[in-house]
LOFIMI-513018 format. One record per atom (N, C-alpha, C, O, CB): atom name; residue in three letters; x, y, z. Coordinates in steps of 0.001 Angstrom, whole numbers, plus 500000, padded with zeros to 6 digits. Last residue first. Glycine has a CB too. Layout:
# residues N
+------+------+--------+--------+--------+
: name : resn :     px :     py :     pz :
+------+------+--------+--------+--------+
:   CA :  ALA :      X :      Y :      Z :
...
+------+------+--------+--------+--------+
END
This chain:
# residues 97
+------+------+--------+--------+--------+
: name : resn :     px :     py :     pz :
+------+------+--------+--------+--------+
:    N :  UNK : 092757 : 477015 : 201255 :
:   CA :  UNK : 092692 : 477740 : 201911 :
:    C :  UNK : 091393 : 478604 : 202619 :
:    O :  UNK : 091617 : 479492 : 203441 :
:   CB :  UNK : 093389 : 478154 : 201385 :
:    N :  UNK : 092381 : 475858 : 199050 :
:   CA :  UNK : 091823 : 474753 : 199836 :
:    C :  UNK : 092064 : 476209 : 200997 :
:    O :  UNK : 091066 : 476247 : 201717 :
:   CB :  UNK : 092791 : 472850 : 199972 :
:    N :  UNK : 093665 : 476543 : 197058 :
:   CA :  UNK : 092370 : 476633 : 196655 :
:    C :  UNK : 091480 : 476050 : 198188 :
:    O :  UNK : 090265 : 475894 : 198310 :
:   CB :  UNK : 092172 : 475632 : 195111 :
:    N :  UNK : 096402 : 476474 : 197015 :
:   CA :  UNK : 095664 : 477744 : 197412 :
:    C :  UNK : 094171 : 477440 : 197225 :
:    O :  UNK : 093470 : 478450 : 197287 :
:   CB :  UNK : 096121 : 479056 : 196503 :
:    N :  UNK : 097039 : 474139 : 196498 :
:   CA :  UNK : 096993 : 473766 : 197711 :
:    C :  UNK : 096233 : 475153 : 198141 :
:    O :  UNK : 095593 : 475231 : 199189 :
:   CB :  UNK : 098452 : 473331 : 198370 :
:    N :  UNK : 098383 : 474589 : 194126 :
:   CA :  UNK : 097421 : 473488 : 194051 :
:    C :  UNK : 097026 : 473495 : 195296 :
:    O :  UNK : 096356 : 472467 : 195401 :
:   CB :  UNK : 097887 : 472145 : 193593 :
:    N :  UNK : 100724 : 476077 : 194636 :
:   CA :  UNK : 099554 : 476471 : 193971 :
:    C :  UNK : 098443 : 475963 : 193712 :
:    O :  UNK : 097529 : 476584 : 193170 :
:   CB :  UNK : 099747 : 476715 : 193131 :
:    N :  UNK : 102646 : 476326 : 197496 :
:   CA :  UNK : 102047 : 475163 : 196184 :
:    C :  UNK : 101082 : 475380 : 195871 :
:    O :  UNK : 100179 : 475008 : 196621 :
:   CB :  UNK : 101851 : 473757 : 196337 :
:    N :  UNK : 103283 : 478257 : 199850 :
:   CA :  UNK : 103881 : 478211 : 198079 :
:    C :  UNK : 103444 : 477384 : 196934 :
:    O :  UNK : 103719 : 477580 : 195751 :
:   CB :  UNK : 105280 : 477781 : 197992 :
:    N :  UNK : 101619 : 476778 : 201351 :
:   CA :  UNK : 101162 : 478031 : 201579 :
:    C :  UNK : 102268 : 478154 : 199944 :
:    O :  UNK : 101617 : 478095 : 198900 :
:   CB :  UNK : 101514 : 478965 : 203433 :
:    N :  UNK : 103462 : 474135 : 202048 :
:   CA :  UNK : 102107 : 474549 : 201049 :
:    C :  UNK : 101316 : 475788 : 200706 :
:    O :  UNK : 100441 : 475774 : 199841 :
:   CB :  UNK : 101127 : 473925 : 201453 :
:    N :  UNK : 105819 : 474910 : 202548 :
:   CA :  UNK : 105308 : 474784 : 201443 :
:    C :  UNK : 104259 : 474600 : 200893 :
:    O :  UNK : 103956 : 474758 : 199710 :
:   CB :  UNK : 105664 : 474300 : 201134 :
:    N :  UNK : 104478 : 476136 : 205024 :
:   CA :  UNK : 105497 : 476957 : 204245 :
:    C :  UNK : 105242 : 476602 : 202984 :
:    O :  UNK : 104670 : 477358 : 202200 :
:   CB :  UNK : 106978 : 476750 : 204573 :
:    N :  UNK : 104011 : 473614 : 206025 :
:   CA :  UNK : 102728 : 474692 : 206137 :
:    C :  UNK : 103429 : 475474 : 205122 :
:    O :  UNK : 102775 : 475457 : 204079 :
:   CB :  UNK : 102308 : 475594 : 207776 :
:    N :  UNK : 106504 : 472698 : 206715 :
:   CA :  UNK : 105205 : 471905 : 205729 :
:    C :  UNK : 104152 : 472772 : 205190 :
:    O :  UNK : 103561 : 472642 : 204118 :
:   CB :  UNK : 104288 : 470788 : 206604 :
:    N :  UNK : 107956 : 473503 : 208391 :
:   CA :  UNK : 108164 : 473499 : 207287 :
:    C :  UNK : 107271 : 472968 : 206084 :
:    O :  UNK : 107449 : 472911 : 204867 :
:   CB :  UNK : 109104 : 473063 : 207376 :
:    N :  UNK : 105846 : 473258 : 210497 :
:   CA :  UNK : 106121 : 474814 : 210388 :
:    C :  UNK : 106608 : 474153 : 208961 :
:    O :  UNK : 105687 : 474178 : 208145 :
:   CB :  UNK : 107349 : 475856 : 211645 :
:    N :  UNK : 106457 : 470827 : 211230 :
:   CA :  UNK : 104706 : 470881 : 210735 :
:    C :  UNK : 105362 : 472552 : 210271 :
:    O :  UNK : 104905 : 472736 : 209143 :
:   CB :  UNK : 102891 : 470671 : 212430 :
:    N :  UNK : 108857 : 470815 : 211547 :
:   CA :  UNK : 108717 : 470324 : 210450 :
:    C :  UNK : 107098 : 470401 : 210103 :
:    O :  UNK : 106590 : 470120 : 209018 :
:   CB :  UNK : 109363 : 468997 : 210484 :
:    N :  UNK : 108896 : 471752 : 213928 :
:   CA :  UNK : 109744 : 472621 : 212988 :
:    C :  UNK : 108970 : 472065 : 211755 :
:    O :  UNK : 108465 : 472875 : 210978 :
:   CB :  UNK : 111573 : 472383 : 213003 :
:    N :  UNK : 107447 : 470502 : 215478 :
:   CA :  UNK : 107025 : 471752 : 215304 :
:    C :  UNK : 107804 : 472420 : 213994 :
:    O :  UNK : 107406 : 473336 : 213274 :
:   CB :  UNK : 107251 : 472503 : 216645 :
:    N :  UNK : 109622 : 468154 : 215758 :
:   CA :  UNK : 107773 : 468118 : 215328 :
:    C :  UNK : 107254 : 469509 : 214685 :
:    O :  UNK : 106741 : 469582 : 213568 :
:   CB :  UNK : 106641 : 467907 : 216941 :
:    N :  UNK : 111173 : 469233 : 217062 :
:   CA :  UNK : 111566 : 468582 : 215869 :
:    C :  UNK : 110115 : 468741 : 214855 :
:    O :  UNK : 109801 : 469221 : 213766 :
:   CB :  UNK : 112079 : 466885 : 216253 :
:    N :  UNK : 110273 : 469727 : 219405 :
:   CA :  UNK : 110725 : 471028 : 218599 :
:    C :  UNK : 111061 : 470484 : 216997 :
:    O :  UNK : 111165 : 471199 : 216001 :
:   CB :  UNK : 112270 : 471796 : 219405 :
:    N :  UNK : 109416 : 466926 : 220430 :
:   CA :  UNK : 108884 : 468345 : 219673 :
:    C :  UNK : 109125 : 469383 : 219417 :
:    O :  UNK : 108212 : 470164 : 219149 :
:   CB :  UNK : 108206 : 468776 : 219904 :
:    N :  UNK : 112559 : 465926 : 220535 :
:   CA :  UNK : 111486 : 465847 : 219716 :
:    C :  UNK : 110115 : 466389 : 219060 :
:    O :  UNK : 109737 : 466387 : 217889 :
:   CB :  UNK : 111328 : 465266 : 220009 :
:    N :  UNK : 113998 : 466781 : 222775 :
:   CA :  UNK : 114193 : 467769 : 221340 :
:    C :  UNK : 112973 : 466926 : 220109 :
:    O :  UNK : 112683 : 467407 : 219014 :
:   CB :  UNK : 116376 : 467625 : 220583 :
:    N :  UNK : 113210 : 464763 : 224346 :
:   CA :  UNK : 113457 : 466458 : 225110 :
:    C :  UNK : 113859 : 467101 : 223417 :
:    O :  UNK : 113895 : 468331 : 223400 :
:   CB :  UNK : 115338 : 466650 : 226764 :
:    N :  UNK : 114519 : 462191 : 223216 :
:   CA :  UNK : 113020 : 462832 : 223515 :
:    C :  UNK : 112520 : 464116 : 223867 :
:    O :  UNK : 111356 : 464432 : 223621 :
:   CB :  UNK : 112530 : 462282 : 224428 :
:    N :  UNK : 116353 : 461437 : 220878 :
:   CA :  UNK : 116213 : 461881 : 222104 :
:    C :  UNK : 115321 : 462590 : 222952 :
:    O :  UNK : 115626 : 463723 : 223323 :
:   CB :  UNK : 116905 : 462318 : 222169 :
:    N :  UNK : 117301 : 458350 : 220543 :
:   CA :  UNK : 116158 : 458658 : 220904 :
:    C :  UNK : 116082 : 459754 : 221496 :
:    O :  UNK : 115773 : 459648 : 222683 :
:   CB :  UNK : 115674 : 457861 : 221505 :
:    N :  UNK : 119775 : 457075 : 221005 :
:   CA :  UNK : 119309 : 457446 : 219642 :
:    C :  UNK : 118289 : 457933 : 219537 :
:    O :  UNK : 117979 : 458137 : 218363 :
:   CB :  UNK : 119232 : 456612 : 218835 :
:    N :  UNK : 122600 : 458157 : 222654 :
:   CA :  UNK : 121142 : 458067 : 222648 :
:    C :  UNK : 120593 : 457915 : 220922 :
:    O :  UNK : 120989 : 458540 : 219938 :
:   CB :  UNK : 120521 : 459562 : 223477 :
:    N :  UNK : 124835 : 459365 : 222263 :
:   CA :  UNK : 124953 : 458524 : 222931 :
:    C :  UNK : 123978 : 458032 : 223368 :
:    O :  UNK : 124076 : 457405 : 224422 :
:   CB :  UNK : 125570 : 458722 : 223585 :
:    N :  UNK : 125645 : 461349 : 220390 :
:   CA :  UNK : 124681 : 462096 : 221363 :
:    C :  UNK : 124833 : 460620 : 222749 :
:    O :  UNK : 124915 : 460881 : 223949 :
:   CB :  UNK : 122611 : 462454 : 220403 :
:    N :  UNK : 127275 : 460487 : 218778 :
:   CA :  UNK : 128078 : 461226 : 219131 :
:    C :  UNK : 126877 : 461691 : 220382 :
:    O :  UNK : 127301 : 462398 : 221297 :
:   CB :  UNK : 128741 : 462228 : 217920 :
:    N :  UNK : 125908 : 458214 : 217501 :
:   CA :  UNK : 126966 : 458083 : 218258 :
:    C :  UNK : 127792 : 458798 : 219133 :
:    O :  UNK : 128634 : 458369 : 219922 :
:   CB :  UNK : 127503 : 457795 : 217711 :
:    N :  UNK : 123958 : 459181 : 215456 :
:   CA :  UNK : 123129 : 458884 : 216934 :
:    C :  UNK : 124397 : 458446 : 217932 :
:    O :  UNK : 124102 : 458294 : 219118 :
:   CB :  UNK : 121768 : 457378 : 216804 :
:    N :  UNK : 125983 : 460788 : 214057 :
:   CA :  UNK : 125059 : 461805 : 215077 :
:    C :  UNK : 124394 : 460611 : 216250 :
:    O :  UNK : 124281 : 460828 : 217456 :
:   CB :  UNK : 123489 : 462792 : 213984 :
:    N :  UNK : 126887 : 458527 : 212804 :
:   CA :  UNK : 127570 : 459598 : 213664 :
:    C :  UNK : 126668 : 460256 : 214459 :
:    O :  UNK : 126761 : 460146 : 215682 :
:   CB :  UNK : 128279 : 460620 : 212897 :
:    N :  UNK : 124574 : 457630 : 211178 :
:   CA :  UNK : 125629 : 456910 : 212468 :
:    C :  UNK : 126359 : 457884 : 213234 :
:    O :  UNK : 126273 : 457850 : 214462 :
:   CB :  UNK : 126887 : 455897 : 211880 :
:    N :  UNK : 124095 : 459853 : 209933 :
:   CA :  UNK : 122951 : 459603 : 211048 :
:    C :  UNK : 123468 : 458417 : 211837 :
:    O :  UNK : 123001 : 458135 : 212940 :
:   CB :  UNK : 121366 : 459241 : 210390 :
:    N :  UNK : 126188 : 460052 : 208150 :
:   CA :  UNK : 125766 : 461573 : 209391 :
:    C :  UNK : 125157 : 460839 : 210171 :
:    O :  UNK : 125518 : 460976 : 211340 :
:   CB :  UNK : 124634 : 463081 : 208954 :
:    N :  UNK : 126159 : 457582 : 206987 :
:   CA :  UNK : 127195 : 457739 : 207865 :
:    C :  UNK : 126658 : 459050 : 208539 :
:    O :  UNK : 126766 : 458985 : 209763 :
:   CB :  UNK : 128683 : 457800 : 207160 :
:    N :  UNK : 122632 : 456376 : 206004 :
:   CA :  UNK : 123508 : 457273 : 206082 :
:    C :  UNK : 124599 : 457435 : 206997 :
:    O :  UNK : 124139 : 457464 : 208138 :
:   CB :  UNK : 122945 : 458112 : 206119 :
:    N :  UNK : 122362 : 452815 : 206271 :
:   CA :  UNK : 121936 : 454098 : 207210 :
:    C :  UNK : 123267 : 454895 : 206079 :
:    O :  UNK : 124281 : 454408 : 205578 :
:   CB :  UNK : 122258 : 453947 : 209548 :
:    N :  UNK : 121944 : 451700 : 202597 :
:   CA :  UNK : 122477 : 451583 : 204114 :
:    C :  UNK : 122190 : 452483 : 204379 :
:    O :  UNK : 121765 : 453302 : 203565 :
:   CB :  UNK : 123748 : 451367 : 204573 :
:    N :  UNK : 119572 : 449780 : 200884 :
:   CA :  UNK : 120454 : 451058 : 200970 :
:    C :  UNK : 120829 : 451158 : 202644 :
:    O :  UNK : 120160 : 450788 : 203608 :
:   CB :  UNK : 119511 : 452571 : 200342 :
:    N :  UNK : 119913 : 446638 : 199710 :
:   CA :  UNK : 119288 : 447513 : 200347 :
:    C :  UNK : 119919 : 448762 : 200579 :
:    O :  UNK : 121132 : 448677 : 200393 :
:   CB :  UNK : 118937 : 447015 : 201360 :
:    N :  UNK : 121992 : 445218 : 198423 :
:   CA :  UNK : 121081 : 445920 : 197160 :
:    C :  UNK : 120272 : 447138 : 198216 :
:    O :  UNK : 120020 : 448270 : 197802 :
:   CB :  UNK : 119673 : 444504 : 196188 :
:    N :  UNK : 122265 : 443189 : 199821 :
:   CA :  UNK : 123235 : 444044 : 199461 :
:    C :  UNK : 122676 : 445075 : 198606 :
:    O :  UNK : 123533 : 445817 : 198126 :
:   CB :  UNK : 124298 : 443371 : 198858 :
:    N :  UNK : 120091 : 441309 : 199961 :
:   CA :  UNK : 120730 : 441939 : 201249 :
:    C :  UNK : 121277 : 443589 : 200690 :
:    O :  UNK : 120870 : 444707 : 201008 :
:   CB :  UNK : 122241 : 440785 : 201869 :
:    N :  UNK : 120374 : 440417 : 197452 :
:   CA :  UNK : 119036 : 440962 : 197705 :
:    C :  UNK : 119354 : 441764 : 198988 :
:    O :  UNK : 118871 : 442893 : 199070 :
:   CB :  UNK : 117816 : 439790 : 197882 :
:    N :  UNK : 122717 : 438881 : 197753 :
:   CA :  UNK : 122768 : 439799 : 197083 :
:    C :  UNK : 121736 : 440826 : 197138 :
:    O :  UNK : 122033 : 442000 : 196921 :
:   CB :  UNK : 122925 : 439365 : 196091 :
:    N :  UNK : 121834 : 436973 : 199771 :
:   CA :  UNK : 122616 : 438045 : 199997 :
:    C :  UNK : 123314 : 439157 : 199064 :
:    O :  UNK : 124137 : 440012 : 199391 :
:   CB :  UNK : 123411 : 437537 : 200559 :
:    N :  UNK : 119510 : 435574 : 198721 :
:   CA :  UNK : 119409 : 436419 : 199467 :
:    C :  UNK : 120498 : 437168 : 199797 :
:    O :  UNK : 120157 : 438275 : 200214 :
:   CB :  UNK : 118927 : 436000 : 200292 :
:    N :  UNK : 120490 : 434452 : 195887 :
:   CA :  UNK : 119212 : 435248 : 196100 :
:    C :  UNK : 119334 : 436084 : 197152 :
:    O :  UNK : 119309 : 437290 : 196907 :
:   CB :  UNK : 118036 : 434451 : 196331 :
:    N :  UNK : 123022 : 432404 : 196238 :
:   CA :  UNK : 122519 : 433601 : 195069 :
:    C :  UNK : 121518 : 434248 : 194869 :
:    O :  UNK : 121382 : 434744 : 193751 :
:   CB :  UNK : 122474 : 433309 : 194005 :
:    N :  UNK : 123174 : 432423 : 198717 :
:   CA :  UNK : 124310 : 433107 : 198472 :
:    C :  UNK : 123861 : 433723 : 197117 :
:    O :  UNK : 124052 : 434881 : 196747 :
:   CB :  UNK : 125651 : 432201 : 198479 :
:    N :  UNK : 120723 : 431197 : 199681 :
:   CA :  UNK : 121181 : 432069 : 200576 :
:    C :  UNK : 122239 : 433086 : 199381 :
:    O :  UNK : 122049 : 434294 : 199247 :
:   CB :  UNK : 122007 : 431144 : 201995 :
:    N :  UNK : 120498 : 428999 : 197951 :
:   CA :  UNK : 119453 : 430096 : 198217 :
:    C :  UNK : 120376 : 431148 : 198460 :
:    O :  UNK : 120778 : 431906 : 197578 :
:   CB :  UNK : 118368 : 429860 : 199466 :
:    N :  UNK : 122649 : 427572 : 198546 :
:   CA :  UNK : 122703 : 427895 : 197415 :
:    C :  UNK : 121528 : 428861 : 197452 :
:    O :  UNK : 121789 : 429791 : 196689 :
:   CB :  UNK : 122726 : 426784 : 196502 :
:    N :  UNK : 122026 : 426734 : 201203 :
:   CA :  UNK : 123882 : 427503 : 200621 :
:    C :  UNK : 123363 : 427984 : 199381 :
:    O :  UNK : 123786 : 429118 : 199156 :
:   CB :  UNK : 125610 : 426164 : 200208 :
:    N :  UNK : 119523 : 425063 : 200627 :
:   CA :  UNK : 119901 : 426330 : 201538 :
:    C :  UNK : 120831 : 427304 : 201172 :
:    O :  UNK : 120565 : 428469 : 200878 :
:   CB :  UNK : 120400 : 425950 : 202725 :
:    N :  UNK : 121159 : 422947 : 199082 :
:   CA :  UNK : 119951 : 424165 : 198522 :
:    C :  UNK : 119752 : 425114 : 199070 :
:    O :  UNK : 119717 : 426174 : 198445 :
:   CB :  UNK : 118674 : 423892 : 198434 :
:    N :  UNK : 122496 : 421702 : 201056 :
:   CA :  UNK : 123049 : 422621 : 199953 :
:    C :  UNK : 122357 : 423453 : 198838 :
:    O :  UNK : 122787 : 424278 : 198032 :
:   CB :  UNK : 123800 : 421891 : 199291 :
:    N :  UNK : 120908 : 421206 : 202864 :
:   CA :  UNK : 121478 : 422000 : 204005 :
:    C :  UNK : 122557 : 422707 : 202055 :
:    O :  UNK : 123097 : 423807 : 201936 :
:   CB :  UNK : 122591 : 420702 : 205972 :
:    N :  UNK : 119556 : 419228 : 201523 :
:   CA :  UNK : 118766 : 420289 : 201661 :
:    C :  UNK : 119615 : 421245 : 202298 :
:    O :  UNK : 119070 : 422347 : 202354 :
:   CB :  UNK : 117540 : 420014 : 202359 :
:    N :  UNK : 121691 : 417320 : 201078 :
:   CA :  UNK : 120937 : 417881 : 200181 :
:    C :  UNK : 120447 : 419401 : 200465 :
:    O :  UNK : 120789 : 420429 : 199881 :
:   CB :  UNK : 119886 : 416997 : 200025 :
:    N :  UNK : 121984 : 416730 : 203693 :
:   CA :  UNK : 123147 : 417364 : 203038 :
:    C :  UNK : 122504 : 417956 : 201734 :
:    O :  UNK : 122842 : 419087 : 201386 :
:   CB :  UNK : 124410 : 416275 : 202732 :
:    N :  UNK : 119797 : 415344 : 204163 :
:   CA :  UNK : 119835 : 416529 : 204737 :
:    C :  UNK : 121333 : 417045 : 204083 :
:    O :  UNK : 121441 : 418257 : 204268 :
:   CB :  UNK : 119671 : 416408 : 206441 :
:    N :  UNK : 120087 : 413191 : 202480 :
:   CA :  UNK : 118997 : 414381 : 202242 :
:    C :  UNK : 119061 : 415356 : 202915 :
:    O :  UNK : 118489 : 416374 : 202527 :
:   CB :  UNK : 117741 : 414111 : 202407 :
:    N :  UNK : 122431 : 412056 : 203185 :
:   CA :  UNK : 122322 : 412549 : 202255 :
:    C :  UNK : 121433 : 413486 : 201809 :
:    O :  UNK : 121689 : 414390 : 201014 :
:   CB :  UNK : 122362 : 411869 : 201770 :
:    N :  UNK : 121535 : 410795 : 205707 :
:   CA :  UNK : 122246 : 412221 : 205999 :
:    C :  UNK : 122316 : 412393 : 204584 :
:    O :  UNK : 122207 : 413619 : 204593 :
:   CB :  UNK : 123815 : 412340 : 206916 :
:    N :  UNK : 119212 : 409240 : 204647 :
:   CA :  UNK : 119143 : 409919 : 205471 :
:    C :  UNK : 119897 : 411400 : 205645 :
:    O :  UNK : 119429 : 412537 : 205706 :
:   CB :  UNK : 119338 : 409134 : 206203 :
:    N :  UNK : 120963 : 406601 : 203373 :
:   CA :  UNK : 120401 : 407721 : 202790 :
:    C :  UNK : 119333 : 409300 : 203263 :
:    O :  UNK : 118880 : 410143 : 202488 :
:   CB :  UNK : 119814 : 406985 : 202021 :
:    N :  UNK : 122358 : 405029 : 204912 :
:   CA :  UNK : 123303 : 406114 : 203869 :
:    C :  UNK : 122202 : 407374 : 203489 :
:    O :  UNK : 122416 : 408579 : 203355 :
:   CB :  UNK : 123909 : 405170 : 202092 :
:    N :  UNK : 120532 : 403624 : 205610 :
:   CA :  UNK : 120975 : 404410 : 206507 :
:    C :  UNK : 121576 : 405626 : 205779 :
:    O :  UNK : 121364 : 406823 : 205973 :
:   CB :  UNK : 121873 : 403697 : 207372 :
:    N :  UNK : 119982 : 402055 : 203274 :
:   CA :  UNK : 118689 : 402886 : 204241 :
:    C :  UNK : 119627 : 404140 : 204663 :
:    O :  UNK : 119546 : 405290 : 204232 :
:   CB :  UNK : 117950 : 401833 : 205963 :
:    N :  UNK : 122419 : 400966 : 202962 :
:   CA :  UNK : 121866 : 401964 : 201650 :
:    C :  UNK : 120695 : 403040 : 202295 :
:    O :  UNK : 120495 : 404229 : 202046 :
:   CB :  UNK : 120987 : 400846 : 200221 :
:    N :  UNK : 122603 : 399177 : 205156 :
:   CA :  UNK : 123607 : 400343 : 204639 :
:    C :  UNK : 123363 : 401562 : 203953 :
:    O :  UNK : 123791 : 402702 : 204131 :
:   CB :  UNK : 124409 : 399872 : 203837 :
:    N :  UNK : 120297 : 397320 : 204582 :
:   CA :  UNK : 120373 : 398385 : 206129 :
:    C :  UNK : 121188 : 398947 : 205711 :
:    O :  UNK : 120634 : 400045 : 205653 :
:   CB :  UNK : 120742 : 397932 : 207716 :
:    N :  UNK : 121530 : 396078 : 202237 :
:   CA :  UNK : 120256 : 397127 : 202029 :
:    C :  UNK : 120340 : 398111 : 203329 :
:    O :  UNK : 120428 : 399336 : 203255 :
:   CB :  UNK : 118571 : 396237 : 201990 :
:    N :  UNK : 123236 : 394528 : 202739 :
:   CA :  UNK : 123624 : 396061 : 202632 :
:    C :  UNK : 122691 : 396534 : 202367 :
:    O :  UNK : 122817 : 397741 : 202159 :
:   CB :  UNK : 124557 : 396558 : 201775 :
:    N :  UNK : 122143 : 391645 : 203350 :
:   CA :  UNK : 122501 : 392718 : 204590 :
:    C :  UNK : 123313 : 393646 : 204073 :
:    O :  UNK : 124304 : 393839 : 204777 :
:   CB :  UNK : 123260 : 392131 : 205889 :
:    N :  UNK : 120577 : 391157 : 200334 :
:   CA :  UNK : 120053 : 392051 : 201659 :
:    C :  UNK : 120716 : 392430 : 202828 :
:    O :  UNK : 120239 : 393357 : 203484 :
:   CB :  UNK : 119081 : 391485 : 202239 :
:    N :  UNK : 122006 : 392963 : 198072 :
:   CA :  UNK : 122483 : 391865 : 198854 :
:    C :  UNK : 121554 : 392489 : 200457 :
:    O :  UNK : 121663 : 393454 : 201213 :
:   CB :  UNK : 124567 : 391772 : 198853 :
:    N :  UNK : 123050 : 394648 : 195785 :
:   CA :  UNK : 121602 : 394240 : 196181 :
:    C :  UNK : 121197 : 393152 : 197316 :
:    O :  UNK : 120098 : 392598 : 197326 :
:   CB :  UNK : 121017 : 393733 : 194970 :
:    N :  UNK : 125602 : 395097 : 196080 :
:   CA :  UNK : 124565 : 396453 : 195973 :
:    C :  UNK : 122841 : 395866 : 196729 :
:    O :  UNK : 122018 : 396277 : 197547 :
:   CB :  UNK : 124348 : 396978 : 193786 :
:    N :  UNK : 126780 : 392685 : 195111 :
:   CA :  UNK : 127155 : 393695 : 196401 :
:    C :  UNK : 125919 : 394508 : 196568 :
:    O :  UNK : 125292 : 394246 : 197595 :
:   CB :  UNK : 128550 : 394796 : 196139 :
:    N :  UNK : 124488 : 390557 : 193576 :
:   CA :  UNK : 124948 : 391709 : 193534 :
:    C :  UNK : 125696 : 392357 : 194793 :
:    O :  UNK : 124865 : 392562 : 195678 :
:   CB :  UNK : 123944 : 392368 : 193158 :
:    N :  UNK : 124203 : 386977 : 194062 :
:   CA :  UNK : 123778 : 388816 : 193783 :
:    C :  UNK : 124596 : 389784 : 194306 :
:    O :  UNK : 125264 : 389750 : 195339 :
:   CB :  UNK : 122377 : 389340 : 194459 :
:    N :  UNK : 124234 : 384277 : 192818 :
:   CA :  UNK : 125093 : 385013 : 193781 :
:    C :  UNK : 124261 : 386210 : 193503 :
:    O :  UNK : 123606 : 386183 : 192461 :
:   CB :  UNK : 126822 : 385111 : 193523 :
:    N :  UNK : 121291 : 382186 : 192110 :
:   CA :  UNK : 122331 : 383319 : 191787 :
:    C :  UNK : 123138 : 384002 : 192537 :
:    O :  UNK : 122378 : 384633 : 193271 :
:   CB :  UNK : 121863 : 384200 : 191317 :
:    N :  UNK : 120274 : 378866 : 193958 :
:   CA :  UNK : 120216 : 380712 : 193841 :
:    C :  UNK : 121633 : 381318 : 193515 :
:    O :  UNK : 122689 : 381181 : 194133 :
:   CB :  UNK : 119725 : 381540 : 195494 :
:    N :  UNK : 119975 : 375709 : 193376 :
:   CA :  UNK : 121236 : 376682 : 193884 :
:    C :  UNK : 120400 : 378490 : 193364 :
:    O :  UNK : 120163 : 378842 : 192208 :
:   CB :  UNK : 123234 : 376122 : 192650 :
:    N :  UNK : 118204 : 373195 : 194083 :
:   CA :  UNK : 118201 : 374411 : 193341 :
:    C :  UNK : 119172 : 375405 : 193989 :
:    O :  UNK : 119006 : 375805 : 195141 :
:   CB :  UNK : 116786 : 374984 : 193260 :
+------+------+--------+--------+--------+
END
């Protein structure tokens, strides 16, 4: 009994070929779903965020600190002072006085 020639493809010593082949293909797969996340979801979603204001790059550049702790409660004070102001003007807020 003579057996059918077979196939290049199906020939058991290229099956170990086809195994192997198919390994870095899935990670090329997945490393191009990644590329493809990235460029049409997340970096447009990136770009959409609102950037620092240029005054508040400049200012934390020009002090050479971004933190500066010795003017922070005067910062504090000003702004509980500017708060009180408006509410002492918001008519919804005289009742609580």
């Amino acid at each position: 009994m003579h057996l059918p020639n077979l196939p290049w493809w199906k020939a058991a010593d290229n099956a170990s070929i086809s195994s192997i082949a198919q390994t870095p293909a899935k990670y090329l797969l997945m490393a191009l779903a990644l590329a493809i996340l990235y460029l049409r979801v997340l970096k447009p979603l990136l770009r959409s965020f609102p950037k620092r204001p240029s005054s508040l790059r400049q200012a934390g550049s020009a002090t050479g600190a971004r933190d500066d702790s010795a003017s922070r409660p005067a910062q504090l004070s000003g702004n509980l002072a500017r708060a009180q102001s408006l509410a002492n003007q918001d008519p919804a807020c005289r009742q609580y006085r």
